[in-house]
MDAnalysis code that builds the backbone (N, CA, C; Angstrom):
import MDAnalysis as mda
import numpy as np

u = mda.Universe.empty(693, n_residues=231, atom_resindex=np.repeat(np.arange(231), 3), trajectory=True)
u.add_TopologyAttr("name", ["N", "CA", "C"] * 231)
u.add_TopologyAttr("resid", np.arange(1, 232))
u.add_TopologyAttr("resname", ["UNK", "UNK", "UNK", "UNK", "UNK", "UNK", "UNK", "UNK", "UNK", "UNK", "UNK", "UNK", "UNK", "UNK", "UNK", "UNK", "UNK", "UNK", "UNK", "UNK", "UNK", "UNK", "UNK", "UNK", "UNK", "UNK", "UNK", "UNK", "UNK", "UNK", "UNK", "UNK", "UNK", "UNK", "UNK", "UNK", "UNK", "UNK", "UNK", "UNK", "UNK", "UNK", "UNK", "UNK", "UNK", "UNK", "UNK", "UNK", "UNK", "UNK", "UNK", "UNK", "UNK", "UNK", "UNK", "UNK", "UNK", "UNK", "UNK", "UNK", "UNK", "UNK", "UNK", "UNK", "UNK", "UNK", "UNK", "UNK", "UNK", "UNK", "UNK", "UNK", "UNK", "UNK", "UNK", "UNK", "UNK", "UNK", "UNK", "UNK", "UNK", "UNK", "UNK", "UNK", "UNK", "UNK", "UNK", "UNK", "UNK", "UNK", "UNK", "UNK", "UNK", "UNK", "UNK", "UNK", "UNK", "UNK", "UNK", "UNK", "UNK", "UNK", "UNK", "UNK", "UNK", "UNK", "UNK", "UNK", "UNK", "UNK", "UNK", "UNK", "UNK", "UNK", "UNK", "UNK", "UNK", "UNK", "UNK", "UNK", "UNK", "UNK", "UNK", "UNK", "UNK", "UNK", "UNK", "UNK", "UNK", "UNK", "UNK", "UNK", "UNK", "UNK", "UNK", "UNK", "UNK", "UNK", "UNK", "UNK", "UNK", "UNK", "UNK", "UNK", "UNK", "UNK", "UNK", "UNK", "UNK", "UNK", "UNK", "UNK", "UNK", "UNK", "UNK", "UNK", "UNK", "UNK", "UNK", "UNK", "UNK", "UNK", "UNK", "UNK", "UNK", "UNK", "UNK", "UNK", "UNK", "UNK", "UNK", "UNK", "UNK", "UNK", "UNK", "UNK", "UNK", "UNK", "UNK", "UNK", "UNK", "UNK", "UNK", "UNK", "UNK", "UNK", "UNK", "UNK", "UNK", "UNK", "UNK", "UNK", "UNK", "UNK", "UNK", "UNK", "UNK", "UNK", "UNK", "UNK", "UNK", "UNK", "UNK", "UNK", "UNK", "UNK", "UNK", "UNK", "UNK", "UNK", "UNK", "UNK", "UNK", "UNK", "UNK", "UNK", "UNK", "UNK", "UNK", "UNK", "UNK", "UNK", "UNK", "UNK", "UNK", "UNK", "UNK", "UNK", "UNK", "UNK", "UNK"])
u.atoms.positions = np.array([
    [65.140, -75.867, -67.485],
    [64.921, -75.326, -68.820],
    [64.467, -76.452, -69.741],
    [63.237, -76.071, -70.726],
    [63.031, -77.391, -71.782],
    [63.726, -76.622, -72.592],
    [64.457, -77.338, -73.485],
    [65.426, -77.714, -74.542],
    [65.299, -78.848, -75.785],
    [64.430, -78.162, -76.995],
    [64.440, -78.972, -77.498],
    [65.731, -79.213, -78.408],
    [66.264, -80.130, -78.963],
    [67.682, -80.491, -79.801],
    [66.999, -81.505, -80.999],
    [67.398, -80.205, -81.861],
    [67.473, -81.628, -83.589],
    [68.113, -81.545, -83.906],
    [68.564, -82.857, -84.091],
    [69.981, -83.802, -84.504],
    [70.577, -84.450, -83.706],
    [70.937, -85.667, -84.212],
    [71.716, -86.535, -83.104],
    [72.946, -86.810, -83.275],
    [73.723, -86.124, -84.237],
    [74.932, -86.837, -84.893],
    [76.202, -85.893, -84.241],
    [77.362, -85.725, -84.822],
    [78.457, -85.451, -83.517],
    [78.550, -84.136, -83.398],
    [77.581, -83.352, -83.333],
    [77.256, -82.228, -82.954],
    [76.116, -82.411, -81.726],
    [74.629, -82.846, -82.276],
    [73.919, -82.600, -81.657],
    [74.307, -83.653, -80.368],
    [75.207, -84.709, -80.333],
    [74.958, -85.758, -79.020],
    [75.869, -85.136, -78.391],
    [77.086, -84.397, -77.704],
    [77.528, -83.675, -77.074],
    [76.753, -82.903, -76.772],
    [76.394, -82.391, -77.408],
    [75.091, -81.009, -76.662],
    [74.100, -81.668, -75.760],
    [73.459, -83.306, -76.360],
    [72.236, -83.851, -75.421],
    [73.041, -84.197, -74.175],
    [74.396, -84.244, -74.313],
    [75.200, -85.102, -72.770],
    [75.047, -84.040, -72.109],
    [75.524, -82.687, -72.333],
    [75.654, -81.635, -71.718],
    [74.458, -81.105, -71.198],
    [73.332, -81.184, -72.007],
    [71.817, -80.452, -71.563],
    [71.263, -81.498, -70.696],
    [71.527, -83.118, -70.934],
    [70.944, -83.544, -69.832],
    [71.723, -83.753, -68.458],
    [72.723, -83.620, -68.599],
    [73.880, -83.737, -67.154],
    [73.817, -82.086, -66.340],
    [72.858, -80.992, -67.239],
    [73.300, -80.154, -66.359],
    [71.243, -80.095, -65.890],
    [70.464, -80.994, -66.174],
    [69.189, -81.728, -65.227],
    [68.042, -80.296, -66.090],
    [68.509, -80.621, -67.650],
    [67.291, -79.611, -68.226],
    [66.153, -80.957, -69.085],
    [65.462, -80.510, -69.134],
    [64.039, -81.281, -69.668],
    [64.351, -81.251, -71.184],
    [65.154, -82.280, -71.731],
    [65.201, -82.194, -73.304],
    [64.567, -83.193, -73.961],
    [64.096, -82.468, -75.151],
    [63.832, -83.928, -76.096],
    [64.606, -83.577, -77.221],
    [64.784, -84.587, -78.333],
    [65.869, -84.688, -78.909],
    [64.813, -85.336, -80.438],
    [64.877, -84.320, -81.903],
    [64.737, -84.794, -82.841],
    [65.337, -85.433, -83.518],
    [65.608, -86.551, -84.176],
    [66.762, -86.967, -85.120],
    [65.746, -87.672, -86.092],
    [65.604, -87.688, -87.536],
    [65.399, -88.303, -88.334],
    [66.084, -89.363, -88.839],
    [67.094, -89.805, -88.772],
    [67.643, -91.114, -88.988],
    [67.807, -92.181, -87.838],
    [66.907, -93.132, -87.533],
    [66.784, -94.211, -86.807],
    [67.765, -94.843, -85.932],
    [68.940, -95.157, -86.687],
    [69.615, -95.714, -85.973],
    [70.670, -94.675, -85.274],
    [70.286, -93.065, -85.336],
    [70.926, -92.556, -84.469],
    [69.857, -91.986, -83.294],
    [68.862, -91.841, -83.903],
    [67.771, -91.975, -83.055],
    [67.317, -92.711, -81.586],
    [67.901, -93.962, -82.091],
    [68.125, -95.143, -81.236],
    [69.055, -94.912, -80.052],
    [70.012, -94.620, -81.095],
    [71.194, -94.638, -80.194],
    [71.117, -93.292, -79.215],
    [70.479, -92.283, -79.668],
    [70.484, -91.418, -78.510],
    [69.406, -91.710, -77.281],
    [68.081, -92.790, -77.935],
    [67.655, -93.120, -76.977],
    [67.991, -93.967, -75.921],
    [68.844, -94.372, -75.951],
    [69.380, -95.830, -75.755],
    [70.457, -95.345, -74.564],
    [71.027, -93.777, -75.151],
    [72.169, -93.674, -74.288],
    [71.789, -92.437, -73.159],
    [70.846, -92.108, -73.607],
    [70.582, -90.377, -72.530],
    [69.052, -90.420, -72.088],
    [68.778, -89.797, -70.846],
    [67.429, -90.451, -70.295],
    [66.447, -88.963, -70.900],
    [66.394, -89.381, -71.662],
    [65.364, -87.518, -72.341],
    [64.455, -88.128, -73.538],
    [63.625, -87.650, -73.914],
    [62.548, -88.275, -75.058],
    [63.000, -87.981, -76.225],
    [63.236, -88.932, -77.283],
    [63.890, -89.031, -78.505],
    [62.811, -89.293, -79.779],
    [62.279, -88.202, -80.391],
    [61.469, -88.834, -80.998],
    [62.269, -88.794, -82.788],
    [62.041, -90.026, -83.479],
    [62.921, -90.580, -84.593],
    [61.476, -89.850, -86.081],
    [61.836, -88.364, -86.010],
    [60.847, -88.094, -86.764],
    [61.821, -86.630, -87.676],
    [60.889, -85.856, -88.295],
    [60.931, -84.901, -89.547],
    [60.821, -83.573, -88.801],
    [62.318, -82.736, -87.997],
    [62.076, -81.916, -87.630],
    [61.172, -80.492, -88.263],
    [61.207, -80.550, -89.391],
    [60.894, -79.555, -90.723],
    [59.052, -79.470, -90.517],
    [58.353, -80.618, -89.814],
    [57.326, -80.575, -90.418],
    [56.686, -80.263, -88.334],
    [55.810, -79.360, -89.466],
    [54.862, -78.758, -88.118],
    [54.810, -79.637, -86.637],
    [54.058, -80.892, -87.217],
    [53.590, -81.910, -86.057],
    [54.519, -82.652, -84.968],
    [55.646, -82.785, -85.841],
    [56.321, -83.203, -85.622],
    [57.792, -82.056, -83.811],
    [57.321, -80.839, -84.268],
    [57.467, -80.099, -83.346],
    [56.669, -79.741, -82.103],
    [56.067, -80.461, -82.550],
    [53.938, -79.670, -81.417],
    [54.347, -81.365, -80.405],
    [54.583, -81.853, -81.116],
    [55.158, -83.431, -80.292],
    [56.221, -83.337, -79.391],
    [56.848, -82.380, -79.836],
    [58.589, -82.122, -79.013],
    [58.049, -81.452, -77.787],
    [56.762, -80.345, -78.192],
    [56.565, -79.972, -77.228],
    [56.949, -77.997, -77.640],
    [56.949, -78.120, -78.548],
    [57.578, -76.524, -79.000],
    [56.810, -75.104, -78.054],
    [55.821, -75.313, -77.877],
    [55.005, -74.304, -77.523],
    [55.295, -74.245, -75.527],
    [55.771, -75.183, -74.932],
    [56.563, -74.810, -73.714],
    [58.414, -74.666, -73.884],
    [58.650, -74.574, -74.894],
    [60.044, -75.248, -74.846],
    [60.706, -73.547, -74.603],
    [61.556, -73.430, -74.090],
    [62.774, -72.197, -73.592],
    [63.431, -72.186, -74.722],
    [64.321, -73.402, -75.706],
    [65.118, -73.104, -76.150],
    [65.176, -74.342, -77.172],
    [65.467, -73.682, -78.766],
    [65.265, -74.683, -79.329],
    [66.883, -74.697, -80.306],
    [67.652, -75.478, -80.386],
    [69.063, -75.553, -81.188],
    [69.039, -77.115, -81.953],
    [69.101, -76.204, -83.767],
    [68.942, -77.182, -84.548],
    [70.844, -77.438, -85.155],
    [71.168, -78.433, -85.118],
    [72.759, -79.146, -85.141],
    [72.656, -80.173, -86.318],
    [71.455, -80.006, -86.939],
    [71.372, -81.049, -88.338],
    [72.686, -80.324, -89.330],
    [73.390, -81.139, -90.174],
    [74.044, -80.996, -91.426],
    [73.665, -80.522, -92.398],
    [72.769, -79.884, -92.293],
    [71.825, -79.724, -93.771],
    [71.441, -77.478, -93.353],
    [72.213, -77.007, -93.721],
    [71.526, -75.357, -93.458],
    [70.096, -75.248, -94.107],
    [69.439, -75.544, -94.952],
    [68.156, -75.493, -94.907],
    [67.378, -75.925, -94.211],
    [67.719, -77.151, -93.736],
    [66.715, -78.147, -92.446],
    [67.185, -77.270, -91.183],
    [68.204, -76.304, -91.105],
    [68.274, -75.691, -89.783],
    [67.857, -74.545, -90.071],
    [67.490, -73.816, -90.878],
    [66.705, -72.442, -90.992],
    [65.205, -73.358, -91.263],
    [64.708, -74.126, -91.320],
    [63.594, -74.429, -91.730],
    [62.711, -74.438, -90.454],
    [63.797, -75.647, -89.390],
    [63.022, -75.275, -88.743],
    [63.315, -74.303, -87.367],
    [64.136, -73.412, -87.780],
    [63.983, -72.027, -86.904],
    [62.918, -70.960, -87.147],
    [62.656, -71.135, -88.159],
    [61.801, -70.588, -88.523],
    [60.034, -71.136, -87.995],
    [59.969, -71.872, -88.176],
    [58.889, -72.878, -87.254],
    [59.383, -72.684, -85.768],
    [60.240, -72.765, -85.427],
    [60.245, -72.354, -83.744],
    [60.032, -70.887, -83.840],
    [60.586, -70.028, -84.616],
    [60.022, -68.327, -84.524],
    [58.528, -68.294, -84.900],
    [57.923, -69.057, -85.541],
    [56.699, -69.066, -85.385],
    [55.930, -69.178, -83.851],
    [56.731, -70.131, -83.449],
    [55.940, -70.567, -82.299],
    [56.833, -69.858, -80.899],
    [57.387, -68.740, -81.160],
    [57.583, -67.601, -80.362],
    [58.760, -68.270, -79.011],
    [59.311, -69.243, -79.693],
    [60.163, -69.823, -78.606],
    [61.217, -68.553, -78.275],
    [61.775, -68.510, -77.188],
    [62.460, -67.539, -76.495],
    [63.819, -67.372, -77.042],
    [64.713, -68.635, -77.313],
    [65.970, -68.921, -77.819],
    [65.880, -70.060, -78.647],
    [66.525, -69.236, -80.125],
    [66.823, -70.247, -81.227],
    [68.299, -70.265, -82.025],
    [68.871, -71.054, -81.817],
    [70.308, -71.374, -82.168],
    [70.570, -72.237, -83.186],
    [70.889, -71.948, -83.958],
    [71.371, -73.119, -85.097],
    [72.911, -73.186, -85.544],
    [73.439, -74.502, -85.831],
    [74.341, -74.410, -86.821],
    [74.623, -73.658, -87.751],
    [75.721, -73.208, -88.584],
    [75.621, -72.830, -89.888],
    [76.876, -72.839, -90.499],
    [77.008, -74.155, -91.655],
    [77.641, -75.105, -92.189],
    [78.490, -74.048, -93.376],
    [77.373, -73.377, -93.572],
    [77.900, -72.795, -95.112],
    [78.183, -70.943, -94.583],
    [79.115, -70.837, -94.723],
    [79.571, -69.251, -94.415],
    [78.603, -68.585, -94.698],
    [78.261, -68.327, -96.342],
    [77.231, -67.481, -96.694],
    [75.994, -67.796, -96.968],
    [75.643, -68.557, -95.634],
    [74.598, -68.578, -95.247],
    [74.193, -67.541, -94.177],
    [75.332, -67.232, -93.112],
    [75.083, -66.863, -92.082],
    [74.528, -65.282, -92.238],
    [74.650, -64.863, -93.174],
    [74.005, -63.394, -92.983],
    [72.075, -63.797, -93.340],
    [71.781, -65.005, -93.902],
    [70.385, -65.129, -93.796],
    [70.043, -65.347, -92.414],
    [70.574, -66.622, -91.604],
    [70.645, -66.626, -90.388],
    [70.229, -65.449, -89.483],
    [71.056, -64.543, -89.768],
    [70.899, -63.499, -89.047],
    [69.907, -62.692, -89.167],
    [69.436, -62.937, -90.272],
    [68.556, -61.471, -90.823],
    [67.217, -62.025, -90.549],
    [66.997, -63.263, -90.036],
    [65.231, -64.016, -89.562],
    [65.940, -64.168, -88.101],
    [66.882, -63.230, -87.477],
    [66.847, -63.932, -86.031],
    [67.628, -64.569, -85.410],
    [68.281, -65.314, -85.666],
    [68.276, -66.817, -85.368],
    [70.028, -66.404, -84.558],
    [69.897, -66.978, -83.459],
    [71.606, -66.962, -82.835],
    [72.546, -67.980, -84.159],
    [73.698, -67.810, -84.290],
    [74.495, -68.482, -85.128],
    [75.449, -69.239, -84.183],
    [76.131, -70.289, -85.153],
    [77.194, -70.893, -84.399],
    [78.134, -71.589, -85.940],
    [79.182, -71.067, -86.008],
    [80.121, -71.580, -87.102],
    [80.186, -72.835, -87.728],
    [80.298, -73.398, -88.281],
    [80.463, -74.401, -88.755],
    [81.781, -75.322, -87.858],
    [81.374, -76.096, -86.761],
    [82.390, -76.617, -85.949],
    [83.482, -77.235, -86.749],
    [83.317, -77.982, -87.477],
    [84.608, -78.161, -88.057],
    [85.479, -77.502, -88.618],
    [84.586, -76.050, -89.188],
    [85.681, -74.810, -89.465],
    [86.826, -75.036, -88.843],
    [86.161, -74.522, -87.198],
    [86.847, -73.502, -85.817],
    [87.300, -74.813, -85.290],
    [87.090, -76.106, -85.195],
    [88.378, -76.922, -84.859],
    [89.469, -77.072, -85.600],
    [89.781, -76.788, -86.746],
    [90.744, -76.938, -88.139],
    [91.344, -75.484, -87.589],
    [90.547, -74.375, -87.427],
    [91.822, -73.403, -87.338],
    [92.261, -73.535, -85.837],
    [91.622, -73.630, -84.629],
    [92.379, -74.137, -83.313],
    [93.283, -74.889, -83.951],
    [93.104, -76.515, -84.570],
    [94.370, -77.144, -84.371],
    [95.843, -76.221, -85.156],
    [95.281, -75.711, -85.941],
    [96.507, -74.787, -86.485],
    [96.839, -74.144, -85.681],
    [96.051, -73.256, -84.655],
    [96.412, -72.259, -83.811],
    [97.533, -73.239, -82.582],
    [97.293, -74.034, -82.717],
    [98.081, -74.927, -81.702],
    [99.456, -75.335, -82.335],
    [99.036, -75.298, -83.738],
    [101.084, -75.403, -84.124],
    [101.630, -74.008, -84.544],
    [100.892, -72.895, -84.416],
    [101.390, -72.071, -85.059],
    [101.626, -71.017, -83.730],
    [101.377, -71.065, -83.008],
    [101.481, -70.501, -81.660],
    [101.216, -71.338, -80.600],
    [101.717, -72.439, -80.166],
    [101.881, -73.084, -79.312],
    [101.833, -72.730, -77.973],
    [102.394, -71.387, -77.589],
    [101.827, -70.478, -76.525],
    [101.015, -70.741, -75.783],
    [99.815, -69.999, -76.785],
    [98.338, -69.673, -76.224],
    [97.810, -71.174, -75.861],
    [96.997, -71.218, -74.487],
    [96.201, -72.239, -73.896],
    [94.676, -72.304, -74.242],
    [94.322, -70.358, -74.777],
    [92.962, -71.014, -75.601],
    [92.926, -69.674, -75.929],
    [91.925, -69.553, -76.943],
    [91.546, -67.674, -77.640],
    [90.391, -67.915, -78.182],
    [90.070, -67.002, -78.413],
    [88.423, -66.242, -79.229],
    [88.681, -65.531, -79.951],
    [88.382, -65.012, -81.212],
    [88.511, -64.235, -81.762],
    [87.611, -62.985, -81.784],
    [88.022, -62.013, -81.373],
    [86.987, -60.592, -81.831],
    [87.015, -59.820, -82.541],
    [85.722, -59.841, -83.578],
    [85.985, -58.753, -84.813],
    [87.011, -59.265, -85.439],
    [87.745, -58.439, -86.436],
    [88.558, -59.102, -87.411],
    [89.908, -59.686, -86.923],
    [90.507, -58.761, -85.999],
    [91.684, -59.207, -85.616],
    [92.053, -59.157, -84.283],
    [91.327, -59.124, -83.437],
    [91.378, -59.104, -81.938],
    [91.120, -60.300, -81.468],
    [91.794, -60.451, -80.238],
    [91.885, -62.168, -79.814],
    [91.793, -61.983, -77.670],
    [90.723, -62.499, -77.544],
    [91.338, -62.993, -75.958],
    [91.585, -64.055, -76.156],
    [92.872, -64.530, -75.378],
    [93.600, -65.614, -75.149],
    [93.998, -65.992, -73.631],
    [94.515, -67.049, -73.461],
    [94.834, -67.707, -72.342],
    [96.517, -67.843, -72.739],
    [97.174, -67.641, -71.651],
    [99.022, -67.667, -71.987],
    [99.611, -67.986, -70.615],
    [100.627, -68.616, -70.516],
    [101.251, -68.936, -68.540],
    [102.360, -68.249, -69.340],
    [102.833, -67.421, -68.010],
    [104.353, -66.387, -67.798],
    [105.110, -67.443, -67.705],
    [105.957, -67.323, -68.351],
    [107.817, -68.801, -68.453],
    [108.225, -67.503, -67.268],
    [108.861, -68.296, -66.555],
    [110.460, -67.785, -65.870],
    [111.368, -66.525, -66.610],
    [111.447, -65.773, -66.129],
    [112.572, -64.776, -67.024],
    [111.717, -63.991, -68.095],
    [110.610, -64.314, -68.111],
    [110.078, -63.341, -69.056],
    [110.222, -61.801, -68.945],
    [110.158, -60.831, -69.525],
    [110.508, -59.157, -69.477],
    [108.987, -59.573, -68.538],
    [107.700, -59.897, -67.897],
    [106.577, -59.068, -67.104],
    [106.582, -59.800, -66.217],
    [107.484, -60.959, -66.122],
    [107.549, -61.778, -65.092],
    [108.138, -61.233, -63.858],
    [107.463, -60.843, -62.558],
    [107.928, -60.046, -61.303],
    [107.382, -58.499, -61.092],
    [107.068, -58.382, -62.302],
    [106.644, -56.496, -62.699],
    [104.669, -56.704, -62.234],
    [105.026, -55.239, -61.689],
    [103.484, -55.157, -61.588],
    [102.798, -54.542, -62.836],
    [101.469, -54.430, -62.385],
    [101.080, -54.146, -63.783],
    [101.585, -52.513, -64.060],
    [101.129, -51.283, -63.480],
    [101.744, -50.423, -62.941],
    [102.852, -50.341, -63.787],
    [104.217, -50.940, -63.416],
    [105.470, -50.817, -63.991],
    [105.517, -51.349, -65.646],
    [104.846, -52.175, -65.980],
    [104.618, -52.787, -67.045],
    [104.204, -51.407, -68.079],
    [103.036, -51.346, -67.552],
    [102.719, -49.812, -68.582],
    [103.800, -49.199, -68.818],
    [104.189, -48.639, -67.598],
    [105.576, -47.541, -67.690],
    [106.755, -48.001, -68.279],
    [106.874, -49.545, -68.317],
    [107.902, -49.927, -69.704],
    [106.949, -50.336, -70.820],
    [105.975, -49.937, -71.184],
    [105.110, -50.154, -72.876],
    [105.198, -51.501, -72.917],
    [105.547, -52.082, -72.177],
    [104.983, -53.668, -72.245],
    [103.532, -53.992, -72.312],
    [102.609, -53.115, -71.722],
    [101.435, -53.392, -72.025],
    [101.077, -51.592, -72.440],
    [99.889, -52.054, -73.199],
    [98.824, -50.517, -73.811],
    [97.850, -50.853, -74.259],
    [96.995, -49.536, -74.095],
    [96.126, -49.607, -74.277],
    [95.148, -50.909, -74.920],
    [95.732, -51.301, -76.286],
    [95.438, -51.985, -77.218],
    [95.679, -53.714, -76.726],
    [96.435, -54.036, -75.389],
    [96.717, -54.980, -75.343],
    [97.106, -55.069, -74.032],
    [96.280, -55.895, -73.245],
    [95.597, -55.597, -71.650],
    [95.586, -56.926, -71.359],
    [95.366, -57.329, -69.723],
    [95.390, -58.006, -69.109],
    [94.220, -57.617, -68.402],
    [93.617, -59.129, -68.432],
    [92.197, -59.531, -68.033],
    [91.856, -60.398, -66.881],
    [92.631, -61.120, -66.449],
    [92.147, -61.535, -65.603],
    [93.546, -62.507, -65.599],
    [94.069, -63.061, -64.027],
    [94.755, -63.900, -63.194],
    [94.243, -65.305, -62.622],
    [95.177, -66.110, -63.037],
    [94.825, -67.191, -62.537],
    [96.458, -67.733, -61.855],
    [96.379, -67.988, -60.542],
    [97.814, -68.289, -59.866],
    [97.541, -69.778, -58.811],
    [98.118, -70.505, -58.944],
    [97.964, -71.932, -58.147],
    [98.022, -71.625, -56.574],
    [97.212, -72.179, -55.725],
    [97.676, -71.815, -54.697],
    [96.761, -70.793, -54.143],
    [96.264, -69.520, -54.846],
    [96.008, -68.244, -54.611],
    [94.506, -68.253, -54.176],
    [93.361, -68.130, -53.515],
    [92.341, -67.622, -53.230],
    [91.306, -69.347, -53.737],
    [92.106, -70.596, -53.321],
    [91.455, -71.541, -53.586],
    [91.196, -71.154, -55.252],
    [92.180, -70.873, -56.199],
    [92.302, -70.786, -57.197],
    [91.036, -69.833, -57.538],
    [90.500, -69.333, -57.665],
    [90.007, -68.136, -57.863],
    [90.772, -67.344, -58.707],
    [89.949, -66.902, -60.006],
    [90.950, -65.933, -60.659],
    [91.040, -64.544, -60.264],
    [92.429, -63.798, -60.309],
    [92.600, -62.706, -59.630],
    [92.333, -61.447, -60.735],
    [91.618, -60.684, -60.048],
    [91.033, -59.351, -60.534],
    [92.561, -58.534, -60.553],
    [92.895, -57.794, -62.144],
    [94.249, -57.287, -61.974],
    [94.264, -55.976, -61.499],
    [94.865, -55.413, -60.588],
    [95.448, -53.963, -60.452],
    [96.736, -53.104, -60.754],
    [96.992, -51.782, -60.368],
    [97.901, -51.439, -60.855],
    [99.122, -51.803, -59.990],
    [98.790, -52.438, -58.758],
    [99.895, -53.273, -58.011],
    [99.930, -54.341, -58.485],
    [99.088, -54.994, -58.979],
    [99.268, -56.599, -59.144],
    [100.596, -56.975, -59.364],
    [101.580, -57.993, -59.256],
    [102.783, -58.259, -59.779],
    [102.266, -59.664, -60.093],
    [102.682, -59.689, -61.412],
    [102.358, -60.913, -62.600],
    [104.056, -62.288, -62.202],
    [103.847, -62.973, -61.775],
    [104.400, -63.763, -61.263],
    [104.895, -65.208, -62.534],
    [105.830, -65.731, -62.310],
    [106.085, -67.134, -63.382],
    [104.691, -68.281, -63.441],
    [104.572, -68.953, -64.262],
    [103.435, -69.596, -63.831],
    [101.962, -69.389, -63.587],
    [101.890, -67.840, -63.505],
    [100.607, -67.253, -63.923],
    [100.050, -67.717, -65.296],
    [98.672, -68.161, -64.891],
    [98.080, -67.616, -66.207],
    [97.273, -67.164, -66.637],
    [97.267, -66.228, -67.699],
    [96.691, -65.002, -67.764],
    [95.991, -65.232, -68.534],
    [94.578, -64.375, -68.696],
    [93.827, -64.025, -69.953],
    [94.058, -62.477, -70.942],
    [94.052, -62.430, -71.546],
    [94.572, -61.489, -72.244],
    [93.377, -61.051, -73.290],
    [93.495, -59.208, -73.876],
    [93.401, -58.798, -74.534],
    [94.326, -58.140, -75.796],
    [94.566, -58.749, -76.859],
    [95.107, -57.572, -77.572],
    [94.430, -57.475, -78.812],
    [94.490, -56.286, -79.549],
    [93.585, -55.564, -80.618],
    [94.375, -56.006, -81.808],
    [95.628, -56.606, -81.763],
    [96.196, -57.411, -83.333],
    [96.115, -58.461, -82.904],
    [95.699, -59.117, -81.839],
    [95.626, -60.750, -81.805],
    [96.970, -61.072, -81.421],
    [97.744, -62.487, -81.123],
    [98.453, -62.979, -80.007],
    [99.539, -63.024, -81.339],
    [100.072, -61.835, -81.857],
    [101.188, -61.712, -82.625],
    [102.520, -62.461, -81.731],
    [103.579, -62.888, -82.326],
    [104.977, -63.570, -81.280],
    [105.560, -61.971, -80.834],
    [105.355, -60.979, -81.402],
    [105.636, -59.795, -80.438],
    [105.220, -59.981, -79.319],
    [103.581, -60.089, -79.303],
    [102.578, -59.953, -77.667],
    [103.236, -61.215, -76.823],
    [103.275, -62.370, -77.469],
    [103.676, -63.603, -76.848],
    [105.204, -63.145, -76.544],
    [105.836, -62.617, -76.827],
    [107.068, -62.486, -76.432],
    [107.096, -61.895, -75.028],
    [106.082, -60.858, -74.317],
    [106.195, -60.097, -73.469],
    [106.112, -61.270, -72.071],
    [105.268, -62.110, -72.389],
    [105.271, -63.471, -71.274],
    [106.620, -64.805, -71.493],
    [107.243, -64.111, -72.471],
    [108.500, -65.284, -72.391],
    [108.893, -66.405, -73.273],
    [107.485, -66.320, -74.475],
    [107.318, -67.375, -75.182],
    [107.980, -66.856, -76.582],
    [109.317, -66.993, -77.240],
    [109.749, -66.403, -77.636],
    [110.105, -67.731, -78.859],
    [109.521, -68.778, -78.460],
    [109.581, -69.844, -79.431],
    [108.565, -69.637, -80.739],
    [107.751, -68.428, -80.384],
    [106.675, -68.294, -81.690],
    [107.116, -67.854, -82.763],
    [108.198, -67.040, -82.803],
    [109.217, -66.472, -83.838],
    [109.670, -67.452, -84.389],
    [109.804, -68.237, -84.223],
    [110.513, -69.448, -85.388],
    [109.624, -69.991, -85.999],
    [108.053, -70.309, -85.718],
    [107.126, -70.770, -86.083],
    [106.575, -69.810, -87.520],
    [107.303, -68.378, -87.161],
    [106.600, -67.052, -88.473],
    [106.924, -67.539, -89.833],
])
């Protein structure tokens, strides 16, 4: 895949480690020099130290073969500016940052895939990590729905129960489901597809659905009953 990337700063250089370690054809815009440098310096992909915003300067990157173009600059105008110049030039996938909340409904409305403002969504993870300590990771869907990642403690009320029996004690419904198994040991770790036999074991860990999000009720059903003190 060509991949072009503007910006080099601690957004866009994680992304160039990742696009070039997984052996895609990137080049990399950055307008400030000495990060410019430094991405040339550190990743084997073409770095050119120029003005993503301006026409030529894209026709150089190579825009008109490129698959996929994701702008990670700090600036939401310099990243709608030049998405918009890649929607000109009919690129297939265009992704940008977007720093400022209400920005994102312009974003959307020329196109453009979105991606939160990363420092948002690391500030509320790290909260999510003292405030439910539980969960091993989540997403949020829609307003209040969450898949999450959770391991069964010992003694939990679903710990030993199949899924099956679980329903039939309202431990699980509709609204708040089990997605997928992960058990040490099991199928060269392979995650396990759940059924209505499955029996959910200690040490599992699970992915989860629920439609209010990983309330210390839901967390309670796997054993984690330490989230209640955290309310």
């Amino acid at each position: 895949m060509y991949v072009i990337i503007v910006g080099a700063g601690n957004i866009g250089t994680p992304l160039i480690d990742i696009a070039t370690g997984d052996q895609n054809e990137v080049v990399v815009v950055e307008k400030n020099p000495e990060k410019a440098e430094a991405a040339a310096t550190r990743y084997d992909c073409l770095v050119l130290n120029a003005d993503a915003t301006v026409s030529e300067t894209l026709e150089e990157a190579g825009i008109d073969r490129a698959d996929a173009l994701i702008s990670t600059t700090d600036q939401d105008a310099t990243n709608i500016m030049v998405s918009l110049l890649a929607m000109e030039r009919d690129v297939p996938a265009i992704v940008s940052v977007v720093h400022n909340p209400e920005h994102m409904k312009l974003f959307e409305r020329i196109g453009v895939t979105t991606m939160e403002n990363p420092q948002s969504l690391i500030a509320e993870y790290l909260y999510r990590a003292v405030k439910r300590p539980s969960i091993k990771d989540y997403m949020k869907v829609g307003d209040t729905a969450e898949v999450f990642e959770i391991t069964v403690d010992a003694g939990a009320p679903i710990d030993g129960v199949t899924l099956r029996e679980a329903n039939e004690a309202d431990l699980l419904t509709d609204d708040f489901l089990i997605v997928a198994i992960e058990r040490n040991g099991d199928d060269n770790g392979k995650p396990i597809t759940p059924r209505g036999d499955t029996r959910i074991e200690a040490g599992d860990l699970l992915t989860v659905y629920a439609a209010e999000g990983a309330t210390p009720d839901v967390t309670d059903v796997f054993g984690h009953v330490e989230d209640h003190e955290l309310e």
